[in-house]
ROMI-47271 format. One record per residue (C-alpha): y, z, x; residue number from 1. Coordinates in nm, 2 decimals. Each point is the difference from the previous one (the first is absolute). Example, Ala and Ser with C-alpha at 12.3 -4.5 7.8 and 13.67 -1.06 7.14 Angstrom:
2
<site <-0.45, 0.78, 1.23>, 1>
<site <0.34, -0.07, 0.14>, 2>
***
This chain:
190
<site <-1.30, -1.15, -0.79>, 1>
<site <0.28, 0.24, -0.03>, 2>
<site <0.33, -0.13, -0.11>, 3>
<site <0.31, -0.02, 0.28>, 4>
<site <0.37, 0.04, -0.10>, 5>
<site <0.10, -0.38, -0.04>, 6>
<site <0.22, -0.09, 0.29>, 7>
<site <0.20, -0.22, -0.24>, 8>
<site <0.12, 0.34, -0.12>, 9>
<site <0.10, 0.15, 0.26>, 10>
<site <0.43, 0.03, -0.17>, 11>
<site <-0.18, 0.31, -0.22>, 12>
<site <-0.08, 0.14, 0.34>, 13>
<site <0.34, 0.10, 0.06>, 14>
<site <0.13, -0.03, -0.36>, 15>
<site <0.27, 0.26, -0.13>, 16>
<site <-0.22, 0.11, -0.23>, 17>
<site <-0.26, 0.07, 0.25>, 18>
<site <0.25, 0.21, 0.19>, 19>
<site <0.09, 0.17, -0.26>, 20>
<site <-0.37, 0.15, -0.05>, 21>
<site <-0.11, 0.05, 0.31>, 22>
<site <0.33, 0.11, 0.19>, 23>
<site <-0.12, -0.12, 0.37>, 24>
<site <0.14, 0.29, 0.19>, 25>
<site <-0.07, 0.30, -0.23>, 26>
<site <-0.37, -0.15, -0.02>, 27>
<site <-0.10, 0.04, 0.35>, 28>
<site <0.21, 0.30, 0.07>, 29>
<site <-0.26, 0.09, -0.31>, 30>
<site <-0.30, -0.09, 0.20>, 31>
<site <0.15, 0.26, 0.32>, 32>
<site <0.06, -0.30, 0.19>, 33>
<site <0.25, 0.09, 0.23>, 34>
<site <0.21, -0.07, 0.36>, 35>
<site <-0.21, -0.09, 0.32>, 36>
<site <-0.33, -0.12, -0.20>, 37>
<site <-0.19, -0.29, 0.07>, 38>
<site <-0.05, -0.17, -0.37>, 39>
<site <-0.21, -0.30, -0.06>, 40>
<site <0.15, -0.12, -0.35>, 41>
<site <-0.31, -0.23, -0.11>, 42>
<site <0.06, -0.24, -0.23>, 43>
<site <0.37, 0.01, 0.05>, 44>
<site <0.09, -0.34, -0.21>, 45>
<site <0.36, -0.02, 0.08>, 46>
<site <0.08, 0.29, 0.12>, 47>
<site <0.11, 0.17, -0.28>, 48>
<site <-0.12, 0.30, 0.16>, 49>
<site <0.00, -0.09, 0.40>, 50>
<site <0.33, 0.01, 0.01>, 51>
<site <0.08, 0.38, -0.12>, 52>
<site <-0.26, 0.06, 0.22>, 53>
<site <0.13, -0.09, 0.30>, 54>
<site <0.30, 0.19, -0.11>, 55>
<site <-0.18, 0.33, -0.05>, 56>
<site <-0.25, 0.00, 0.30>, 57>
<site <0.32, -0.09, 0.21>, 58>
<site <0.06, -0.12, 0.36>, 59>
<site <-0.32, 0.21, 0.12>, 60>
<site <-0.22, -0.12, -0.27>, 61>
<site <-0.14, -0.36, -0.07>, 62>
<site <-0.10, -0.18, -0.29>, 63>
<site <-0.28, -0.27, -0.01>, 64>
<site <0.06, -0.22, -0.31>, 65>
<site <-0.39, -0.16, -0.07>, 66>
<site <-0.06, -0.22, -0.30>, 67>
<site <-0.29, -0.31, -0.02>, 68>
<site <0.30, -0.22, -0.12>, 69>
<site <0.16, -0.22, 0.28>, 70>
<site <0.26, -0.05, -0.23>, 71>
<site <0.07, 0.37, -0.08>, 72>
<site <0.00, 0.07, 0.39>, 73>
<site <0.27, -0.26, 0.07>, 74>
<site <0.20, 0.13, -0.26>, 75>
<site <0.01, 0.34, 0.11>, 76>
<site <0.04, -0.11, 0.37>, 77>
<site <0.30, -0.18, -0.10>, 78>
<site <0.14, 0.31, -0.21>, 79>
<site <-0.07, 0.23, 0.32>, 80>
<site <0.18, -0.26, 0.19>, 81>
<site <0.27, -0.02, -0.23>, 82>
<site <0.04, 0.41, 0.00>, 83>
<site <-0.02, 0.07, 0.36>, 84>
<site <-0.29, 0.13, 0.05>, 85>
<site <-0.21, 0.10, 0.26>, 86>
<site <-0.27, 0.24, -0.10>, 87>
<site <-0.16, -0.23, -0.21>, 88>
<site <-0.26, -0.21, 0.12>, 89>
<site <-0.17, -0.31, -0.30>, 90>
<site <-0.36, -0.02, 0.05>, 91>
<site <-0.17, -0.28, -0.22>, 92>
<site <-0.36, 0.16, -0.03>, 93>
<site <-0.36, -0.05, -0.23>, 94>
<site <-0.07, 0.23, -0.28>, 95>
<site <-0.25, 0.21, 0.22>, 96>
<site <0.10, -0.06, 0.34>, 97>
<site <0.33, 0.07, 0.08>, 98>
<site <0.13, -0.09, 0.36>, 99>
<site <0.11, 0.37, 0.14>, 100>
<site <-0.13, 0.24, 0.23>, 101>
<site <-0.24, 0.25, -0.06>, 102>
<site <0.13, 0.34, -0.10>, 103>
<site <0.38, -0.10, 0.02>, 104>
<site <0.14, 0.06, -0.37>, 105>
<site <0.13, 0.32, -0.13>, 106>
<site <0.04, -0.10, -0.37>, 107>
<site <-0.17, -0.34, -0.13>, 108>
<site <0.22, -0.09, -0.33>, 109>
<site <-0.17, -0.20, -0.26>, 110>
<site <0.19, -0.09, -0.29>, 111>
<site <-0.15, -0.18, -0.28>, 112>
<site <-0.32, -0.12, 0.21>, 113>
<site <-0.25, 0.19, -0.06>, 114>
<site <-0.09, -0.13, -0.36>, 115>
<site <-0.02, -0.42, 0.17>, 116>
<site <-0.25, 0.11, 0.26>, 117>
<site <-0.32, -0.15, 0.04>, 118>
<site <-0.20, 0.25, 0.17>, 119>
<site <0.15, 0.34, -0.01>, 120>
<site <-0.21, 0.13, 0.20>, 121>
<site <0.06, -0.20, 0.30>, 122>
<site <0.36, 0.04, -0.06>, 123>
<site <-0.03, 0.38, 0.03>, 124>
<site <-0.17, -0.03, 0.30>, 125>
<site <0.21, -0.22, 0.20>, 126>
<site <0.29, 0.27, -0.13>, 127>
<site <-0.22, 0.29, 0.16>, 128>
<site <-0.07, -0.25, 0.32>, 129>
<site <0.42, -0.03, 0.04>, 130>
<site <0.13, 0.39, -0.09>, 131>
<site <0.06, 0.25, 0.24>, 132>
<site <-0.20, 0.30, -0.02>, 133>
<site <0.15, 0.18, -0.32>, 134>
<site <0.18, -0.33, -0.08>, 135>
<site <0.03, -0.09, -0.34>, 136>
<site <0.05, -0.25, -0.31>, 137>
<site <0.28, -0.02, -0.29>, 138>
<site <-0.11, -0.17, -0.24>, 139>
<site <0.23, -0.17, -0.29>, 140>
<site <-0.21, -0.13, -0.28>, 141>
<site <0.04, -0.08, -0.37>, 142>
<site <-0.05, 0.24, -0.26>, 143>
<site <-0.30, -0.08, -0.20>, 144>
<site <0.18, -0.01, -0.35>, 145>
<site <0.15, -0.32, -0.16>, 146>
<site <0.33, -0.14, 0.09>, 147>
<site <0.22, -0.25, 0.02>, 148>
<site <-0.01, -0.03, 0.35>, 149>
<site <-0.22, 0.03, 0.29>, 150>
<site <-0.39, -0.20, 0.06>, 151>
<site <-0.26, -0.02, -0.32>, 152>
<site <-0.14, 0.34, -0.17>, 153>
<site <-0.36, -0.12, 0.11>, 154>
<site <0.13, -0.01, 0.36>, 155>
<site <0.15, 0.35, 0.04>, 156>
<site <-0.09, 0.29, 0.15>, 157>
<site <0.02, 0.32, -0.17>, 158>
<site <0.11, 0.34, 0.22>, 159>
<site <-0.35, 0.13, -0.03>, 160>
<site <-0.17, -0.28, 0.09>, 161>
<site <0.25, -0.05, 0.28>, 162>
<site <-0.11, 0.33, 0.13>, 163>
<site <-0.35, 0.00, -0.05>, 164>
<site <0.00, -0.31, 0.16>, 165>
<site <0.19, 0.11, 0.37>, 166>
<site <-0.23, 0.33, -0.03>, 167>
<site <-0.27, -0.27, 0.04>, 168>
<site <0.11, -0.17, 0.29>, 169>
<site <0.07, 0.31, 0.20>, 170>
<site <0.34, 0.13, -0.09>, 171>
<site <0.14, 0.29, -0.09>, 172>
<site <0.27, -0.03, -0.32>, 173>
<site <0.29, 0.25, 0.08>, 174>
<site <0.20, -0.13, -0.35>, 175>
<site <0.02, -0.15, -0.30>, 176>
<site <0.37, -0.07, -0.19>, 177>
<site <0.10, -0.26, -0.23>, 178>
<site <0.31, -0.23, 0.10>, 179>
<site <0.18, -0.05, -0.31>, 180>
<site <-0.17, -0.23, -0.29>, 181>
<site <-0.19, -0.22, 0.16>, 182>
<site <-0.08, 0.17, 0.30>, 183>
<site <-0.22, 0.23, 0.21>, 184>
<site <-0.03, 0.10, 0.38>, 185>
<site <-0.27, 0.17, 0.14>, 186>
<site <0.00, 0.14, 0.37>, 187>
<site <-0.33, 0.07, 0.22>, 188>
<site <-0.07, 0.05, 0.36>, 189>
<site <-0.31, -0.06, 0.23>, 190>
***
């Protein structure tokens, strides 16, 4: 069974230090997310993400925050709350069935989840099942190098394999680029 981020843990989610690596809005402007998209930002946590998202894809975009925590869900539904929000929508989903529409999201962002799934391939295809034609996925993982920080070695996901892996499931990988120490994004479309 693959190991989830601890929901006990969930402070690092939106720790300085965490911000300080992965600088939310430079990140997805990174990933060519942009104003007007429709983003489903799957495994949100507590929004340390959803929230400069609904910022960048504006009043004509939308945001669905999905996570399989309860917990995580009601936190970021109180953060939207909080901020004002209304082009963010929480959705409290399974690992390979998400609640949304068929063929709905421009951009699917997945930020350290690939590396706790169970079945990958399931995941991709539930990804395909909810993209628009020539929709696609930004994908945040952790570099597969040791580090202070971030899951187990064992557990990680190396660039290549990352690749090779959404080549298998049907996707097309557009790009490659590291995110500072820790980090690497790939993008791919369907």
């Amino acid at each position: 069974m693959a190991r989830k981020f601890p929901v006990a843990m969930k402070a690092k989610l939106d720790s300085p230090q965490r911000k300080r690596l992965l600088n939310p809005a430079k990140t997805l402007r990174s990933l060519g997310i942009s104003a007007g998209m429709i983003v489903a930002d799957i495994g949100c946590g507590t929004g340390f993400f959803t929230i400069p998202l609904a910022s960048l894809v504006g009043p004509k975009g939308n945001v669905f925050a999905v996570d399989i925590s309860r917990e995580m869900t009601r936190d970021v539904r109180k953060r939207v709350a909080k901020e004002g929000l209304q082009n963010v929508k929480t959705v409290f989903s399974r690992e390979n069935n998400i609640p949304l529409p068929s063929k709905m999201i421009d951009c699917c962002l997945l930020v350290s989840v690939i590396h706790e799934l169970e079945n990958k391939t399931l995941f991709f295809k539930e990804l395909k099942r909810l993209l628009k034609e020539g929709g696609k996925v930004g994908i945040i993982e952790w570099k597969k190098i040791p580090s202070p920080l971030g899951p187990p070695l064992r557990e990680r996901i190396s660039p290549v394999a990352m690749r090779q892996m959404l080549a298998e499931n049907g996707f097309a990988v557009k790009k490659t680029f590291s995110l500072g120490a820790h980090n690497y994004a790939v993008t791919a479309t369907v």
